[in-house]
N, C-alpha and C positions, 0 to 999 in steps of 0.2 A: 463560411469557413474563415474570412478574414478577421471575422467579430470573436467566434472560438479562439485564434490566435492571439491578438493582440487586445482585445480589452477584457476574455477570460482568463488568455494565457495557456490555455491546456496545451498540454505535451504533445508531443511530433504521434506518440502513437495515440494520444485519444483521438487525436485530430484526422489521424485516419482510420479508426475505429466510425466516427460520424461520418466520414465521409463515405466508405462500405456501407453500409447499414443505410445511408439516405440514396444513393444508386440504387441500391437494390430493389429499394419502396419504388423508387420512379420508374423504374422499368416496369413494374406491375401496372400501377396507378396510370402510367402513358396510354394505356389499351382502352380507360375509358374519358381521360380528363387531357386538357389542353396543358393545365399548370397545376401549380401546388392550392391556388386557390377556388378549384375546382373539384378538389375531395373532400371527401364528404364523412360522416363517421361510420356510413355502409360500406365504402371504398375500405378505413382502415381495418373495419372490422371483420370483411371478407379476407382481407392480406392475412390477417392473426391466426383465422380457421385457416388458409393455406397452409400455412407455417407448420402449423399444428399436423395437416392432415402428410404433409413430407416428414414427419417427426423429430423438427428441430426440438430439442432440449427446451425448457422452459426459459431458461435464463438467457438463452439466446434470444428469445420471442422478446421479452421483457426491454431488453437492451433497445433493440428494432424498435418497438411501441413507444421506449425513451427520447431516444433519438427526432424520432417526427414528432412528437409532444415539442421539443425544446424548439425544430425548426419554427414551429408555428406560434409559440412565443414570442420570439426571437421577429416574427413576419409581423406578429399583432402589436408591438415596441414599433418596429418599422414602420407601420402604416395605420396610424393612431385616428386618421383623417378616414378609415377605412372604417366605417360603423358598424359592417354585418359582419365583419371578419371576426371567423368563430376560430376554437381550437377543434379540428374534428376530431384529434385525439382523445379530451379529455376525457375522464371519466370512461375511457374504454380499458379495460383492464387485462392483464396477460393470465396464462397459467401460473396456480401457486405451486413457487416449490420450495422445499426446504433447505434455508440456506445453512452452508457449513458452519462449524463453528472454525475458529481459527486453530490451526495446530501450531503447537510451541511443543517446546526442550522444556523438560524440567532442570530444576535445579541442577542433580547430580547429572545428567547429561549436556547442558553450560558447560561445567567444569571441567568436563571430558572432552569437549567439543576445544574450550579455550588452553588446555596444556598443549600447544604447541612447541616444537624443537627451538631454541634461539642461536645456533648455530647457523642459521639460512639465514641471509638477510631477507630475502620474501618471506619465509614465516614471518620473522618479525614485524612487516608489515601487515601480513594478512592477520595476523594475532591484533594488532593494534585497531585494525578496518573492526573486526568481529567486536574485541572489546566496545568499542565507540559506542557499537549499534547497539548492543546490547544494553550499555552502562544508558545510555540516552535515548533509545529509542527510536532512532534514525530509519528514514526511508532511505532506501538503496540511491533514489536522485540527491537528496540532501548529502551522503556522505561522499558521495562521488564529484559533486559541485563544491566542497569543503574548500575552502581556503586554509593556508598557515598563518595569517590575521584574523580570523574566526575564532582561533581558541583565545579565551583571556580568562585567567585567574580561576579556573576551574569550573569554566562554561563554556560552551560552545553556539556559537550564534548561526544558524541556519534557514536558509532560503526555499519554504515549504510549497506545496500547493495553492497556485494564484498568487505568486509570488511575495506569499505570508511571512512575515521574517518572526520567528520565535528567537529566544536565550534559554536555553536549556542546561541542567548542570551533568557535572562529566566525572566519575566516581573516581577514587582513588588508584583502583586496579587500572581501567583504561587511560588513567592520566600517566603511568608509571608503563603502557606498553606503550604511547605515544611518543612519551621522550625516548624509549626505545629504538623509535625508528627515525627518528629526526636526526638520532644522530648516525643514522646508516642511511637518510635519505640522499644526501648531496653524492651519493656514489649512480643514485638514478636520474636526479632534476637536473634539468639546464637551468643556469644561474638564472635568476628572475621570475624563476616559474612560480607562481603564486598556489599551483596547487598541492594539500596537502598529502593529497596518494598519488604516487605514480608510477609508474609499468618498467619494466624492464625496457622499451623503445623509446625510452624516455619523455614520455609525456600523459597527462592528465589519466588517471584509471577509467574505463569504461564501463559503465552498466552489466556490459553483459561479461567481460573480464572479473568481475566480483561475483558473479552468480557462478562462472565454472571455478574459481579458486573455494570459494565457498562450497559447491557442492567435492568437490575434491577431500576437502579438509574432512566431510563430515565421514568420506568412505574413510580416510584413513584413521583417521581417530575410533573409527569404529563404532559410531552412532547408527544406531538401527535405521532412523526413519530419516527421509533425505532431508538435506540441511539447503535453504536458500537463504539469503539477504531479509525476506518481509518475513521469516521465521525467526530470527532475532528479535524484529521489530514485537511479533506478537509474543513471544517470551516474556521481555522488557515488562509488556502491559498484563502481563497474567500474573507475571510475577510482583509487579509492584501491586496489582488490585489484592489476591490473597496477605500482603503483607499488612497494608497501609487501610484498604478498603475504599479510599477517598477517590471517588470517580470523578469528580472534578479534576484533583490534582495531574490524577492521567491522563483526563480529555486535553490539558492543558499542553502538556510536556509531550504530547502526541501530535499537538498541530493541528487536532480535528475542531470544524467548524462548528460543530453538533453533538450535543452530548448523545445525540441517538449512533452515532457513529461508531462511539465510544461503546456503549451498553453492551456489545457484543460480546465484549471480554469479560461481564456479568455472567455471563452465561457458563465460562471455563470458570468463573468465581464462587459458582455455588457448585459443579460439579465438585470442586476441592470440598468446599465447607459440606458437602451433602455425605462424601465420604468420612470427613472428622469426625461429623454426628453421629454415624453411622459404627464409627469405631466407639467413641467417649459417651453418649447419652443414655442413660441405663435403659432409659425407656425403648432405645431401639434397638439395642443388642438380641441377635437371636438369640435364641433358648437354646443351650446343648442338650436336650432332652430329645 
C-alpha cells in the first residue's frame, strides 16, 4: 500500500479500492496458504469460480483478478533474489463482459445544460467549473486541485493521474465565464487562497460538492439523462473526435497514458459517422417502396 501511494501515487480511493479486494483474496486464500507466496494459480482460480458461483458481476471479478495480478508484481520487483517466484495470477483470466460505451450530452444538450442564470454568484461559478470541463476536458480531480496561477494566456496547466502535469487550451466561451467569476470570487476566498473554485464555507470545492451542484444543474436545466463531472469530460472527447477525427490530439489533451484508453470514444465516433452514412450515402438509404 505504501508503494500504491507514494511512488504510484493513486488516489485515497483507489488505494482503498486495493486494499478491499486484496483482504478479501486473503481471507479465502488463509484457509489453505501460510502467505501470499504460498498461492498457487489453483488457489486463484478456485477464488474466481467462487466469485462467479455467489454472482458477483464480471467487472467485479476482473477488478479482484487485477488487483492480486499487480500484488504479485509488485512482490516479484521486491524479491528479484527470489528465482521461483511466479505470478500465480497470470494468464488466469476473468469473465468477458461488455464494456459500456461512455455516455455524453450532445451538442444541443451542452448548450442547455451551459445557459445558466448570471444573477447568482454560484451559477456563475458552477457555469464556469462546467465550462472549464467541457472547453478542456478536465477530470473532476484536475478541476478541483486547479489553481488561480494555472490559468495563463488561454491554457490551463493541470496536475493529472501519477501526478502527470499536461497544458491544455481553454476556449473562448469558458475563458469569458472564468473572468466571470473571478471577479465575484473574492466575495468567497480567504485572501491567499491559491484555489480557483471555492464553496460558500470558504475554502477549496470538494469532489463530491461538484458532482451534486453538477447533478442539480442538469435537473434544473432540464436535461433528460443525469449530468456528472466525467460526463462533461466524455462530451469534450466525443465531441472533438466527431469534429477533428485526430485521436491523437485527444489522447493528448485527455491526459491518457495509452492511446487504447483513448479508442473508446472511437466507438461513439463511428456510431455518429454510421448514422451520417446512413442518412447521406445513396447506396444505404432505404427504399420507400
Amino acid at each position: 500500500m505504501a508503494y500504491l501511494r507514494h511512488e504510484k501515487q493513486y488516489s485515497e480511493h483507489t488505494l482503498g479500492q486495493y486494499k478491499r479486494q486484496l483482504i478479501q483474496a486473503a481471507l479465502v486464500f488463509q484457509q489453505d496458504c501460510h502467505d501470499w507466496l504460498g498461492v498457487s494459480p489453483e488457489h486463484i482460480r478456485r477464488f474466481s469460480m467462487q466469485l462467479r458461483s455467489k454472482q458477483y458481476n464480471p467487472r467485479s471479478i476482473n477488478l479482484k483478478l487485477s488487483c492480486i495480478r499487480s500484488l504479485y508484481k509488485f512482490l516479484k520487483a521486491k524479491h528479484q533474489h527470489h528465482q521461483t517466484l511466479i505470478n500465480p495470477g497470470e494468464g488466469i483470466k476473468g469473465p468477458k463482459f461488455q464494456k459500456p460505451l461512455p455516455k455524453n450530452l450532445d451538442v444541443d444538450q451542452m448548450a442547455q445544460l451551459l445557459e445558466l442564470p448570471e444573477d447568482d454568484a454560484l451559477a456563475v461559478r458552477d457555469k464556469a467549473m462546467m465550462e472549464l470541463m467541457y472547453s478542456s476536458g478536465l477530470r473532476v480531480s484536475e478541476l478541483v486541485n486547479a489553481n488561480l496561477n494555472d490559468i495563463r494566456e488561454g491554457e490551463i496547466r493541470v496536475l493529472g493521474k501519477g501526478s502527470k502535469e499536461r497544458v491544455v487550451p481553454v476556449g473562448s466561451k469558458a475563458l469569458a465565464a472564468l473572468e466571470a467569476w473571478l471577479k465575484l470570487r473574492p466575495q468567497f476566498a480567504i485572501e491567499g487562497d491559491p484555489a480557483l473554485f471555492v464553496s460558500k464555507q470558504k475554502r477549496r470545492i470538494s469532489t463530491r460538492h461538484v458532482h451534486e451542484r453538477m447533478k442539480d444543474w442538469g435537473l434544473k436545466q432540464g436535461i433528460s439523462t443525469p449530468v456528472h463531472p466525467h460526463k462533461l469530460r466524455h462530451s469534450f472527447a466525443s465531441h472533438m473526435l466527431e469534429s477533428s477525427g485526430d485521436l491523437r490530439a485527444v489522447q493528448e489533451m485527455l491526459g491518457h497514458s495509452s492511446l487504447s484508453a483513448t479508442q473508446v470514444y472511437t466507438h461513439v465516433d463511428f456510431q455518429h459517422l454510421a448514422k451520417v452514412y446512413d442518412k447521406a450515402h445513396p447506396r444505404a438509404k432505404k427504399s420507400k417502396n
